[in-house]
LOKOL-691583 format. One record per atom (N, C-alpha, C): atom name; x, z, y. Coordinates in Angstrom, 3 decimals, always signed. Layout:
BEGIN
<r><atom>CA</atom><x>X</x><z>Z</z><y>Y</y></r>
...
***
This chain:
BEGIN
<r><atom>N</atom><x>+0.846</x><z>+0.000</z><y>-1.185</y></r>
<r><atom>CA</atom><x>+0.000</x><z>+0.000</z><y>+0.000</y></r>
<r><atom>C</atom><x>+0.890</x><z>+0.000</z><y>+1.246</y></r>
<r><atom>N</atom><x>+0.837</x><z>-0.923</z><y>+2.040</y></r>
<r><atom>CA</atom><x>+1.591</x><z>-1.181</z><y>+3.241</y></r>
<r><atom>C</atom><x>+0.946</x><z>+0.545</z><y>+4.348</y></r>
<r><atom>N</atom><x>+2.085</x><z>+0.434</z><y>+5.070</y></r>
<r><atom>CA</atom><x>+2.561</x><z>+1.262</z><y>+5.935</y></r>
<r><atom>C</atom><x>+1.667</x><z>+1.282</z><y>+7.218</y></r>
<r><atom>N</atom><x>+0.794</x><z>+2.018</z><y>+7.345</y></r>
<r><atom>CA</atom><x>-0.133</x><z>+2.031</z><y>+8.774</y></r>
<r><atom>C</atom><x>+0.589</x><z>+1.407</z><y>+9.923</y></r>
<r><atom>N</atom><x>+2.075</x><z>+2.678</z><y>+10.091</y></r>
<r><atom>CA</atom><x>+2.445</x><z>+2.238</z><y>+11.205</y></r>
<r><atom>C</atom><x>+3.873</x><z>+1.471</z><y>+11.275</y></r>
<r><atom>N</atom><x>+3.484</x><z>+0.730</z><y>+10.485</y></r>
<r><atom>CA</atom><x>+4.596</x><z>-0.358</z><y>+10.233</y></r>
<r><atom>C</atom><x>+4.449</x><z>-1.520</z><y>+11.218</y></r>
<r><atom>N</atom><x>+4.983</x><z>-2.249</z><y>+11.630</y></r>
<r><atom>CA</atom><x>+5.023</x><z>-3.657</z><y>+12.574</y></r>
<r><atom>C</atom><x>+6.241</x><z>-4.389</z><y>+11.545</y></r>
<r><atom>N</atom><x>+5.430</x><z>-5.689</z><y>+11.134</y></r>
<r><atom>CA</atom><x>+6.274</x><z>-6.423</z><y>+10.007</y></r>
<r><atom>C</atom><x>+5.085</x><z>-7.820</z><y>+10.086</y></r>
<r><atom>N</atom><x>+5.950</x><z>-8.837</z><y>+9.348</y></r>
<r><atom>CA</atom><x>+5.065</x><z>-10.222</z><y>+9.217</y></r>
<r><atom>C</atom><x>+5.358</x><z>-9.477</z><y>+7.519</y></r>
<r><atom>N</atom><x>+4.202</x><z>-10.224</z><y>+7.181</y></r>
<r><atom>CA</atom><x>+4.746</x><z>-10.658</z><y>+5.863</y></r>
<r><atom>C</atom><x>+5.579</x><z>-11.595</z><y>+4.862</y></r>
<r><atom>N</atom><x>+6.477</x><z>-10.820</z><y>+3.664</y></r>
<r><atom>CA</atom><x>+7.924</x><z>-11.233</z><y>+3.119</y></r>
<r><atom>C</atom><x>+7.071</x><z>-12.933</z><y>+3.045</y></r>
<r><atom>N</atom><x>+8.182</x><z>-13.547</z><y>+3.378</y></r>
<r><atom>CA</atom><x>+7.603</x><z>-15.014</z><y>+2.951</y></r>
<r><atom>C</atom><x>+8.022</x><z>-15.340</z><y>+1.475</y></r>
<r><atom>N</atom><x>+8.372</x><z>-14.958</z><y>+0.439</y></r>
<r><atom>CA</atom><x>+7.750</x><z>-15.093</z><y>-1.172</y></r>
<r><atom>C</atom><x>+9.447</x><z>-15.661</z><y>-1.832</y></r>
<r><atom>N</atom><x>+9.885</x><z>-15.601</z><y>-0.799</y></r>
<r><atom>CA</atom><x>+11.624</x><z>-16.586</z><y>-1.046</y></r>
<r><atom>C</atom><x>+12.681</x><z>-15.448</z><y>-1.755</y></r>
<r><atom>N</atom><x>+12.512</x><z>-14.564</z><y>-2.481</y></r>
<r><atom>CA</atom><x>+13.142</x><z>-13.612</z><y>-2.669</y></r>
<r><atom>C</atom><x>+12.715</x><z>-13.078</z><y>-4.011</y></r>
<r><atom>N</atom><x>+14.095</x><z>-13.041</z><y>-4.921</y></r>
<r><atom>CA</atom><x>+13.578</x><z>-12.338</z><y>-6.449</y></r>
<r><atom>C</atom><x>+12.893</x><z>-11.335</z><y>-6.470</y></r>
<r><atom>N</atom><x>+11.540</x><z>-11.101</z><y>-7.384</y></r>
<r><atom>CA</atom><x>+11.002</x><z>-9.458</z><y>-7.227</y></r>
<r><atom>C</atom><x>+12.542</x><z>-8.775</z><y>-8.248</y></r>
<r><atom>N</atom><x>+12.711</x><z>-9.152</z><y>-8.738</y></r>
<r><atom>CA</atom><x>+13.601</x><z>-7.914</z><y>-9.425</y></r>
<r><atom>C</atom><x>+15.591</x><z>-8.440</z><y>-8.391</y></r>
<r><atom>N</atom><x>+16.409</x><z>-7.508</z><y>-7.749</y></r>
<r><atom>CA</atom><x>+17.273</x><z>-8.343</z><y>-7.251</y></r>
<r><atom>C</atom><x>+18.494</x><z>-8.242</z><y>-8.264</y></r>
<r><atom>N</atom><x>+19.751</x><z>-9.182</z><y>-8.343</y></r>
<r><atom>CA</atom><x>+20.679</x><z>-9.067</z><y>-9.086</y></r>
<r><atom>C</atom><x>+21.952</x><z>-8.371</z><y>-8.040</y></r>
<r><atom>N</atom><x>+23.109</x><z>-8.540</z><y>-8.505</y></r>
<r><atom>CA</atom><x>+24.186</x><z>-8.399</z><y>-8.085</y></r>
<r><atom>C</atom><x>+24.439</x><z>-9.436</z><y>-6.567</y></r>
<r><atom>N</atom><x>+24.136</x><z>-10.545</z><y>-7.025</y></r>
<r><atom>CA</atom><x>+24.397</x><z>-11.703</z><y>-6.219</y></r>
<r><atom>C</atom><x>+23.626</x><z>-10.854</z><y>-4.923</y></r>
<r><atom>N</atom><x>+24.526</x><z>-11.751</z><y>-3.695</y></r>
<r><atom>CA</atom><x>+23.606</x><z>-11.963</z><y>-2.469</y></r>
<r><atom>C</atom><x>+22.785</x><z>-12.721</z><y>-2.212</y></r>
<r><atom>N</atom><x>+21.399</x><z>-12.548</z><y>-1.463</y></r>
<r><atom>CA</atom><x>+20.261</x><z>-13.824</z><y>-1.095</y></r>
<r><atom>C</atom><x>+20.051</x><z>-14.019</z><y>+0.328</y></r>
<r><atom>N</atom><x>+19.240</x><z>-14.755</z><y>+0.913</y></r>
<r><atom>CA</atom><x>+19.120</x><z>-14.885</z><y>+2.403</y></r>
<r><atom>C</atom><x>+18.923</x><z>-13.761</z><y>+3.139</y></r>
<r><atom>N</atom><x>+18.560</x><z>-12.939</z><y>+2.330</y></r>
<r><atom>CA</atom><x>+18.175</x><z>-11.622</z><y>+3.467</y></r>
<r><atom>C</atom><x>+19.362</x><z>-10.762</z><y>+3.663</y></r>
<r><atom>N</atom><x>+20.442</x><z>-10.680</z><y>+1.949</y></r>
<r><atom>CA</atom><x>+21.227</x><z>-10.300</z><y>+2.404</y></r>
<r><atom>C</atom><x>+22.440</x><z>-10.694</z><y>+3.058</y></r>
<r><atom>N</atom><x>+22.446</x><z>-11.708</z><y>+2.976</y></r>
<r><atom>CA</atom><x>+23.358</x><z>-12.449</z><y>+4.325</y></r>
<r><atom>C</atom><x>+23.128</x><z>-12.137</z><y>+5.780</y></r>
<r><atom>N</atom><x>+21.402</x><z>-11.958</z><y>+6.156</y></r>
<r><atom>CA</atom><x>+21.284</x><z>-11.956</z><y>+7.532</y></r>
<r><atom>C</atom><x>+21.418</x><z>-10.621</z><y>+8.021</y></r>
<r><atom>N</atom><x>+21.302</x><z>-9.912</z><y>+7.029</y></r>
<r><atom>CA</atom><x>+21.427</x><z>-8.460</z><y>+6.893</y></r>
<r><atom>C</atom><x>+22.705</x><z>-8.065</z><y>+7.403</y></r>
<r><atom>N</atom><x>+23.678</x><z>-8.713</z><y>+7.102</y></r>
<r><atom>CA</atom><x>+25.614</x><z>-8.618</z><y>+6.886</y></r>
<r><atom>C</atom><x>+25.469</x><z>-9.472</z><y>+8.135</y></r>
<r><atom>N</atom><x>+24.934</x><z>-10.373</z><y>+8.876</y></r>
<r><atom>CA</atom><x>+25.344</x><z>-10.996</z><y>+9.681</y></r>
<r><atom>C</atom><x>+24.615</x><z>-10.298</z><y>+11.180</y></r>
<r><atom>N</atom><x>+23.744</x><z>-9.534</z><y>+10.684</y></r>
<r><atom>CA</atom><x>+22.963</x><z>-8.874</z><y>+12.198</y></r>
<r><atom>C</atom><x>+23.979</x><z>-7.220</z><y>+12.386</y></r>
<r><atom>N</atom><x>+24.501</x><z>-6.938</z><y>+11.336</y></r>
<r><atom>CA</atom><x>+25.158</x><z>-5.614</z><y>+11.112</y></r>
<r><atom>C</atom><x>+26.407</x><z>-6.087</z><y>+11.751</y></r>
<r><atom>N</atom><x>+27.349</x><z>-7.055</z><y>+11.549</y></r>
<r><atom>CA</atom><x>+28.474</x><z>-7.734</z><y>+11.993</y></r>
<r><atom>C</atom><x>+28.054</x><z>-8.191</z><y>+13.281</y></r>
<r><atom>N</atom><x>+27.209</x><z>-8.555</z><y>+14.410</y></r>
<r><atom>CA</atom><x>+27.228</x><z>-9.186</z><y>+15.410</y></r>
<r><atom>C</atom><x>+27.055</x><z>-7.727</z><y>+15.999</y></r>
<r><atom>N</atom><x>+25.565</x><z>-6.391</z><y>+15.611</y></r>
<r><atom>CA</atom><x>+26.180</x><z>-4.980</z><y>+16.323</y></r>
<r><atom>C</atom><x>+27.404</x><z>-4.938</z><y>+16.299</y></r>
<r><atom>N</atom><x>+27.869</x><z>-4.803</z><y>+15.302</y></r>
<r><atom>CA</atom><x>+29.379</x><z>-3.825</z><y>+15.221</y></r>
<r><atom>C</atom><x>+31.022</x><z>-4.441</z><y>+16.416</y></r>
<r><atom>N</atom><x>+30.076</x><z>-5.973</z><y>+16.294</y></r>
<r><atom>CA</atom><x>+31.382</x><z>-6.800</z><y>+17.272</y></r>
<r><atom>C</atom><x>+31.002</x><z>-6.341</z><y>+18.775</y></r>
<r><atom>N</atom><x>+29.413</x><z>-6.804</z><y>+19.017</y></r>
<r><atom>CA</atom><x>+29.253</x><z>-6.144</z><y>+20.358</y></r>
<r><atom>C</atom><x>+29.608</x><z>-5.037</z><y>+21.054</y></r>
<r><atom>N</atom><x>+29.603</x><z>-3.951</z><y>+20.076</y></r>
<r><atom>CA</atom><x>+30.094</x><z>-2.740</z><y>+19.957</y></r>
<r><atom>C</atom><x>+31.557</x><z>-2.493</z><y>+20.448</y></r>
<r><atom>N</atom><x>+32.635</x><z>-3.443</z><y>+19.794</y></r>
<r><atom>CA</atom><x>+33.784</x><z>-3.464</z><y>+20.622</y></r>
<r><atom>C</atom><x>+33.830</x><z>-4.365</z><y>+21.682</y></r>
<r><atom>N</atom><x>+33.413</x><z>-5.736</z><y>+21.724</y></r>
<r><atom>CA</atom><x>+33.254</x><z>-5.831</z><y>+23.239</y></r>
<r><atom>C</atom><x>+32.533</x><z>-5.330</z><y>+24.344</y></r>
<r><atom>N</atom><x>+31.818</x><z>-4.613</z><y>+24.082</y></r>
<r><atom>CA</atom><x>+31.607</x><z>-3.462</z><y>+25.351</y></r>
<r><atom>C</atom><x>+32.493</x><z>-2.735</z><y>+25.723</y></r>
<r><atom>N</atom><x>+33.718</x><z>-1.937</z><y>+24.939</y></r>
<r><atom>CA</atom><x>+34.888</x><z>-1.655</z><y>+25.253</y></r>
<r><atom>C</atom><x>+36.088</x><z>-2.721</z><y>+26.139</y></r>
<r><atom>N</atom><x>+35.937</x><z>-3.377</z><y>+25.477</y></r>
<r><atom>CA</atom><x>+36.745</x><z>-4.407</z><y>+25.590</y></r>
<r><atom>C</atom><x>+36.098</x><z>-5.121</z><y>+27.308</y></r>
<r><atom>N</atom><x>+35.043</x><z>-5.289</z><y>+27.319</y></r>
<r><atom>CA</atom><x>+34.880</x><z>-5.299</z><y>+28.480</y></r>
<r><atom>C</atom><x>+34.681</x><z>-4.576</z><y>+29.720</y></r>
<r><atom>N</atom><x>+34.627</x><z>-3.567</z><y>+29.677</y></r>
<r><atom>CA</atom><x>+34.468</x><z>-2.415</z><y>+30.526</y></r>
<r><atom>C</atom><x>+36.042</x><z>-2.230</z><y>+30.946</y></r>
<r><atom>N</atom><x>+37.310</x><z>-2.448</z><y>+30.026</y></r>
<r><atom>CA</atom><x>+38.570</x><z>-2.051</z><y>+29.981</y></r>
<r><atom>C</atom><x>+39.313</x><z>-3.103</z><y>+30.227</y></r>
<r><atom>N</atom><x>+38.451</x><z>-4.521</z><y>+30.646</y></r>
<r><atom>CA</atom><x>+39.255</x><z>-5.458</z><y>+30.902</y></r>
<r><atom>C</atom><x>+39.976</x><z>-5.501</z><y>+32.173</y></r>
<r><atom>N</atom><x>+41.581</x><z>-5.522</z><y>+32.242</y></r>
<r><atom>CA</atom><x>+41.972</x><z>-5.081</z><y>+33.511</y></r>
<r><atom>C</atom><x>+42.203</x><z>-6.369</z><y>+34.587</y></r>
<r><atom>N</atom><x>+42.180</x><z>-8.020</z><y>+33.994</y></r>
<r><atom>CA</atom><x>+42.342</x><z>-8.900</z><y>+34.423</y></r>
<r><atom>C</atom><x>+41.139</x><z>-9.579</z><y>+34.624</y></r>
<r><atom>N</atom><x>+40.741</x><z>-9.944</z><y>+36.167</y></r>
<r><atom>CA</atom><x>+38.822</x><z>-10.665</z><y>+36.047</y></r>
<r><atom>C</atom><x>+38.177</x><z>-11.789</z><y>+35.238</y></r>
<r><atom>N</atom><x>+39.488</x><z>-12.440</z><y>+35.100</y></r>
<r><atom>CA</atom><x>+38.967</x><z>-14.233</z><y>+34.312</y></r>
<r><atom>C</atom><x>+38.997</x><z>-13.202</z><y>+32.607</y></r>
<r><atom>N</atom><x>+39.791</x><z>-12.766</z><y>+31.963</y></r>
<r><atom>CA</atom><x>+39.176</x><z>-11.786</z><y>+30.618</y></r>
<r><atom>C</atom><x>+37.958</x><z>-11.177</z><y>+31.045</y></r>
<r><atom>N</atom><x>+37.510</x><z>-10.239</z><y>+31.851</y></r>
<r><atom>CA</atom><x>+36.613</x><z>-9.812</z><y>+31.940</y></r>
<r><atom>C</atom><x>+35.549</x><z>-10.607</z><y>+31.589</y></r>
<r><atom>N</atom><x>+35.464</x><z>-11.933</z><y>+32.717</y></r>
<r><atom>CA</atom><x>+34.667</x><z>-13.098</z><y>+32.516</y></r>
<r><atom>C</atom><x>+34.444</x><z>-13.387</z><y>+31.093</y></r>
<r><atom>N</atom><x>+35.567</x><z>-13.908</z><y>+31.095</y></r>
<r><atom>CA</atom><x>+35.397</x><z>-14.453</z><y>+29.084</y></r>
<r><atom>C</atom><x>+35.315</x><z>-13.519</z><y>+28.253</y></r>
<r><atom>N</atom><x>+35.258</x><z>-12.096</z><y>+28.277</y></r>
<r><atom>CA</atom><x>+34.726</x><z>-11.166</z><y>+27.626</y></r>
<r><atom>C</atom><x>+33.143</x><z>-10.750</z><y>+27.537</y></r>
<r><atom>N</atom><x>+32.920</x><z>-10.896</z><y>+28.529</y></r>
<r><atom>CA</atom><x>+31.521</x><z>-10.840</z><y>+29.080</y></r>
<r><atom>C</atom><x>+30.907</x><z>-11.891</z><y>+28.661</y></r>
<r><atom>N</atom><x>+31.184</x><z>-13.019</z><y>+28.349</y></r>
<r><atom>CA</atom><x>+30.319</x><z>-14.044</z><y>+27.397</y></r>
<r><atom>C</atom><x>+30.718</x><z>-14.382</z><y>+26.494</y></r>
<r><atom>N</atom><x>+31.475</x><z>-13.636</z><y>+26.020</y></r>
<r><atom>CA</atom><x>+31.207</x><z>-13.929</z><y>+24.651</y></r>
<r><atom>C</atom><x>+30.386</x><z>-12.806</z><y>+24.338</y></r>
<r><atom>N</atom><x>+30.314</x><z>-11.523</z><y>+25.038</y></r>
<r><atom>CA</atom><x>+29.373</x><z>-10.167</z><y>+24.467</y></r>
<r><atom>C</atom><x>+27.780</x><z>-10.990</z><y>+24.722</y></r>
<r><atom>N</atom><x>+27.494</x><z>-11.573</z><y>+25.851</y></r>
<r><atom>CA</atom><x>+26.274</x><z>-12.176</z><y>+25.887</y></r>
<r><atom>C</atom><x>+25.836</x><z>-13.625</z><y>+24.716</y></r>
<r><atom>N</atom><x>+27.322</x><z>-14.313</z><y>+23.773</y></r>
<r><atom>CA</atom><x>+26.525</x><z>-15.228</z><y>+23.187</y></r>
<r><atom>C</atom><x>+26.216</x><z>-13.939</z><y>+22.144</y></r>
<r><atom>N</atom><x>+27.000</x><z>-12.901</z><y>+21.448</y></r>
<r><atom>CA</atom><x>+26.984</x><z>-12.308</z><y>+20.952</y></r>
<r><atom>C</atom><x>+25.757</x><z>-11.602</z><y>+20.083</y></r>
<r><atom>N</atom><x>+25.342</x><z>-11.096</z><y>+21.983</y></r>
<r><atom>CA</atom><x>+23.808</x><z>-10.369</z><y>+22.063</y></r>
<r><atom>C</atom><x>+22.783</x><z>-11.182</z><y>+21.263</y></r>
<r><atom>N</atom><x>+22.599</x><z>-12.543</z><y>+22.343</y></r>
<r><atom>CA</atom><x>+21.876</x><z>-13.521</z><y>+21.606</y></r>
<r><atom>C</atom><x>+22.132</x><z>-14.161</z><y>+20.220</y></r>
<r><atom>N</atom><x>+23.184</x><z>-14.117</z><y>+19.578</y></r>
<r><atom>CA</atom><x>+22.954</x><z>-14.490</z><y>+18.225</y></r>
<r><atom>C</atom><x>+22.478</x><z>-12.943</z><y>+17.352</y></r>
<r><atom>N</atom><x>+22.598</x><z>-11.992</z><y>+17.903</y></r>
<r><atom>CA</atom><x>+21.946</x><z>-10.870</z><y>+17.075</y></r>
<r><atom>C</atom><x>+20.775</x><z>-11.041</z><y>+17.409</y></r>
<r><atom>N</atom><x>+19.886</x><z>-10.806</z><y>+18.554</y></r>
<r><atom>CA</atom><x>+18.902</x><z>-11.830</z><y>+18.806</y></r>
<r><atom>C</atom><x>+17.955</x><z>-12.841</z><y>+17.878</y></r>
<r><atom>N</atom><x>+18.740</x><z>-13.578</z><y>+18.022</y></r>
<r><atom>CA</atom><x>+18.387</x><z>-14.672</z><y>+17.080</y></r>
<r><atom>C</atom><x>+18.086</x><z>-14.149</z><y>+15.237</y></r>
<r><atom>N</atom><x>+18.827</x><z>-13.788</z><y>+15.142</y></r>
<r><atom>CA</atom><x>+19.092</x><z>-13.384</z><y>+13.445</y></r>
<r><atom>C</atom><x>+17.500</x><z>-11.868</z><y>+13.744</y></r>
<r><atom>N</atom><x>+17.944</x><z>-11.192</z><y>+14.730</y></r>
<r><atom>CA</atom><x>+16.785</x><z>-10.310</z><y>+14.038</y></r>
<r><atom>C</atom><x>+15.116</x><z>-11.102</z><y>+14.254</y></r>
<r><atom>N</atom><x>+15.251</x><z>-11.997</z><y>+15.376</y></r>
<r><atom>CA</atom><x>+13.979</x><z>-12.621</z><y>+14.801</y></r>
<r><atom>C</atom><x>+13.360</x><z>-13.368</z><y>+14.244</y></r>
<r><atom>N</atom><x>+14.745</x><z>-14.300</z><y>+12.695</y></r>
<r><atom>CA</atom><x>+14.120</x><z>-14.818</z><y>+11.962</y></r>
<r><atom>C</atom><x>+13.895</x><z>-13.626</z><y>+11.075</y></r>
<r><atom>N</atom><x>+14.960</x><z>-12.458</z><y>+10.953</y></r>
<r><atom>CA</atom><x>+14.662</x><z>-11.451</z><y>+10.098</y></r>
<r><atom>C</atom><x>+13.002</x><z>-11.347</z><y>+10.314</y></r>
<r><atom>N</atom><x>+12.522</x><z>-10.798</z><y>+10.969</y></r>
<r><atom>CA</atom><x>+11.298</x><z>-10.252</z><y>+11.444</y></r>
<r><atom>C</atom><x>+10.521</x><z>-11.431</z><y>+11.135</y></r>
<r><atom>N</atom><x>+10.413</x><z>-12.378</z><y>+11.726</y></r>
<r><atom>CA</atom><x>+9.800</x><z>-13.681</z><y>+11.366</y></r>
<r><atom>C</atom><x>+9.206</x><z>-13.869</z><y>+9.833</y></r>
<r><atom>N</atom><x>+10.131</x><z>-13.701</z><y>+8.890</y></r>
<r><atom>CA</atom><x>+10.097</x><z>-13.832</z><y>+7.474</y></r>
<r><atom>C</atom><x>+9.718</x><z>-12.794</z><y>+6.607</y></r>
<r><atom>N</atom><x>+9.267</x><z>-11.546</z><y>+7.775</y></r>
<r><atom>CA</atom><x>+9.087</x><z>-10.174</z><y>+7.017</y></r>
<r><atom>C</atom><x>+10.197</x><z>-8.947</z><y>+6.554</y></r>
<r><atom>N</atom><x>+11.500</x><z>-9.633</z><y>+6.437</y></r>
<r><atom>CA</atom><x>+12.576</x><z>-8.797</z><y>+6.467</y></r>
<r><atom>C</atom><x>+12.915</x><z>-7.694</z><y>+7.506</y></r>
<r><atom>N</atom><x>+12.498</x><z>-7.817</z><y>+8.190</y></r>
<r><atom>CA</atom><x>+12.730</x><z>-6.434</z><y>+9.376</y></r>
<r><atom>C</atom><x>+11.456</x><z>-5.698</z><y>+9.540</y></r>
<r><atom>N</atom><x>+11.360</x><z>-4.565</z><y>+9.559</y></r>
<r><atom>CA</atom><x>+10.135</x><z>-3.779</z><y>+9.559</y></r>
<r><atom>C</atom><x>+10.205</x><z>-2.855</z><y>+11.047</y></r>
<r><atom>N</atom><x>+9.574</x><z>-3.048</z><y>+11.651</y></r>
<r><atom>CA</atom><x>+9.513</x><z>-1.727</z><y>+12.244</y></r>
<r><atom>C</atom><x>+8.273</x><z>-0.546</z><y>+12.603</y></r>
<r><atom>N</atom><x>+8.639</x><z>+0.601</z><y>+13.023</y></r>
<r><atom>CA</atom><x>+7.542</x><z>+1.560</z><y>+13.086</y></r>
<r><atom>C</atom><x>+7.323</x><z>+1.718</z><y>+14.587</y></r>
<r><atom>N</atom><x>+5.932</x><z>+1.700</z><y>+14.052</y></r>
<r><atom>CA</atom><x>+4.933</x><z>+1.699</z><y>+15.581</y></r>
<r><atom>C</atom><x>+5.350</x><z>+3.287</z><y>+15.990</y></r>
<r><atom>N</atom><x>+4.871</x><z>+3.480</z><y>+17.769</y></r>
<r><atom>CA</atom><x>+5.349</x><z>+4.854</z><y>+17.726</y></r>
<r><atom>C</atom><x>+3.750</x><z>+5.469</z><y>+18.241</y></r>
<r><atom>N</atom><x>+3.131</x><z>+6.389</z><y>+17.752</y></r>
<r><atom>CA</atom><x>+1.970</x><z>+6.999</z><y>+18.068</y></r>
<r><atom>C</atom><x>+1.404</x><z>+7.436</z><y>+19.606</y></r>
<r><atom>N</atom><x>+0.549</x><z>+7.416</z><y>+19.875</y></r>
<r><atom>CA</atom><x>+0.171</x><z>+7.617</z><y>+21.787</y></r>
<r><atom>C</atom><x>+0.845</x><z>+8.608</z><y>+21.877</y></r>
<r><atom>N</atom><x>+0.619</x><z>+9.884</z><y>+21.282</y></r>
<r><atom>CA</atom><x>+1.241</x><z>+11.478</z><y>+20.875</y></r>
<r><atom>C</atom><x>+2.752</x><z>+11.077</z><y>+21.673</y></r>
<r><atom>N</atom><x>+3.456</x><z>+10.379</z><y>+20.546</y></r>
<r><atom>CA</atom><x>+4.858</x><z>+10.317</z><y>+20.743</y></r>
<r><atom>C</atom><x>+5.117</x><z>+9.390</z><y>+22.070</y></r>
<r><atom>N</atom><x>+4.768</x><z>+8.697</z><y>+22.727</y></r>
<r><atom>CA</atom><x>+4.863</x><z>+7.670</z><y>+23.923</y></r>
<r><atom>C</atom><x>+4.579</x><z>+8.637</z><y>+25.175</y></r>
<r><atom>N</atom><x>+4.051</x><z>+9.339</z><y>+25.266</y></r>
<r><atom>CA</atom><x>+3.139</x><z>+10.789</z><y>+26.249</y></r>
<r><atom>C</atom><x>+3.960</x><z>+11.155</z><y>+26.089</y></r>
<r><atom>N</atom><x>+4.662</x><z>+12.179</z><y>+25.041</y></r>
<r><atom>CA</atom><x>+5.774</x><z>+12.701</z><y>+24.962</y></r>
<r><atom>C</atom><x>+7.371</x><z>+12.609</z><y>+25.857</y></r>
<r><atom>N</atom><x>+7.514</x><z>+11.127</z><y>+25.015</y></r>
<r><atom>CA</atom><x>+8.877</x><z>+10.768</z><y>+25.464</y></r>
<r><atom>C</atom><x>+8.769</x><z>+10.530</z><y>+27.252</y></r>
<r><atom>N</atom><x>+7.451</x><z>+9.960</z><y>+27.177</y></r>
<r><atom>CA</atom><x>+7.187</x><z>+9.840</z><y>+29.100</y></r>
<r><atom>C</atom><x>+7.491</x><z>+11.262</z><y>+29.912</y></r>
<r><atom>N</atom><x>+7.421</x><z>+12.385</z><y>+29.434</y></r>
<r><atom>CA</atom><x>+6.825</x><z>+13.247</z><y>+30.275</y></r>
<r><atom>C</atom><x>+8.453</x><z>+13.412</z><y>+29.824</y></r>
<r><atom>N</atom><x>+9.015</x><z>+13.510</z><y>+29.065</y></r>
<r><atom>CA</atom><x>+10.617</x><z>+14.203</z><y>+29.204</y></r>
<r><atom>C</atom><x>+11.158</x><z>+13.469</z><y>+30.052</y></r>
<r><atom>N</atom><x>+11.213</x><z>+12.108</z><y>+29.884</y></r>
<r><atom>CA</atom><x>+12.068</x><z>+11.245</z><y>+31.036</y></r>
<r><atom>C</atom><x>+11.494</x><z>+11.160</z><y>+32.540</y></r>
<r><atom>N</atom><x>+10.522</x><z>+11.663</z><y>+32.386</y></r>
<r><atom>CA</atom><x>+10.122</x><z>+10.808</z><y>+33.984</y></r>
<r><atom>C</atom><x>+9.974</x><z>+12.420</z><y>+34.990</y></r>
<r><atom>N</atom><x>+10.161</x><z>+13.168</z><y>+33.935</y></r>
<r><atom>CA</atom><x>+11.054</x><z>+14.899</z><y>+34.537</y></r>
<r><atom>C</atom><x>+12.617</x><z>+14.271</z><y>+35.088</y></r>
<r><atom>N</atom><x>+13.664</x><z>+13.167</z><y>+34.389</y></r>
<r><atom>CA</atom><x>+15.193</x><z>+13.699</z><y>+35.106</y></r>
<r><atom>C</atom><x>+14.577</x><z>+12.987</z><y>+36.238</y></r>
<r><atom>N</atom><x>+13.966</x><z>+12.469</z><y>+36.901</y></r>
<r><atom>CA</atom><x>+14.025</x><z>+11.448</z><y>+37.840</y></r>
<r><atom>C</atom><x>+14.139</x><z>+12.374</z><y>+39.161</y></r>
<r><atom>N</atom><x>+13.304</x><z>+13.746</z><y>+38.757</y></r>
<r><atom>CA</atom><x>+13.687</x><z>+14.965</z><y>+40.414</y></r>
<r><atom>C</atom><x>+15.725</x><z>+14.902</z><y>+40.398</y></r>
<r><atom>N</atom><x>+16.130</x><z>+14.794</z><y>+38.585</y></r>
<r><atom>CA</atom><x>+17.583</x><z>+15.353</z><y>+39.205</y></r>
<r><atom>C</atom><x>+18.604</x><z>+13.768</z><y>+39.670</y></r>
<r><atom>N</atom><x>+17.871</x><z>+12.828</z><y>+40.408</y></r>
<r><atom>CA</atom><x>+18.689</x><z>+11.513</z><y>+40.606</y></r>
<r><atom>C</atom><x>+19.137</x><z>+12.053</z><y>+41.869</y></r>
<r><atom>N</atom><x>+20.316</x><z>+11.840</z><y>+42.301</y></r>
<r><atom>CA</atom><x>+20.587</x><z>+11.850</z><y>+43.622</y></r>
<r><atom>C</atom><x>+19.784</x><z>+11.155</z><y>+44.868</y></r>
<r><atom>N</atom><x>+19.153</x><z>+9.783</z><y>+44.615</y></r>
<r><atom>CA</atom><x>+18.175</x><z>+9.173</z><y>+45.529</y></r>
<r><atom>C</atom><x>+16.890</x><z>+8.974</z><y>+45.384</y></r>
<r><atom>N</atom><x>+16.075</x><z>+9.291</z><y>+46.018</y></r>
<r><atom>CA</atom><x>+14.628</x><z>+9.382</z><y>+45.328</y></r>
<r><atom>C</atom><x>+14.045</x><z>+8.241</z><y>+45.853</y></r>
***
């Protein structure tokens, strides 16, 4: 029985019910959306620490084709049913509002 508060398409049917050893499309995109975080991840360093402007530049786009090919990959993931995500309840949205929109007295400019 699917997940109330799940947000998902449904699996499009391309995938063994039982899986083997081998890798399949999902787990490729899987390894390839995990690898485009983990790179972005150091070029945000890498760009923040760039001490020369033309690196900066070319650091800075490659973190933006970067973004967009993770991008890309999570929404054929999602597209095909492979990415799931959970809805968040009114409860919890009220919540998180009322904690954040409290720091806004401690900003220096109002």
């Amino acid at each position: 029985m699917p997940n109330q508060n799940q947000i998902a398409n449904p699996q499009s049917g391309q995938l063994p019910q039982v899986k083997g050893p081998e890798m399949n499309d999902r787990d490729y995109l899987n390894d390839c959306l995990a690898t485009c975080k983990y790179v972005a991840d150091g070029l945000n360093v890498a760009v923040w620490e760039a001490s020369h402007q033309q690196l900066h530049q070319d650091l800075l786009q490659i973190l933006n084709e970067t973004h967009q090919s993770a991008r890309d990959v999570y929404e054929l993931m999602f597209r095909k049913g492979w990415y799931k995500l959970e809805a968040a309840e009114q409860q919890q949205l009220q919540q998180a509002y009322q904690q954040f929109s409290g720091y806004s007295t401690q900003f220096p400019y109002q």
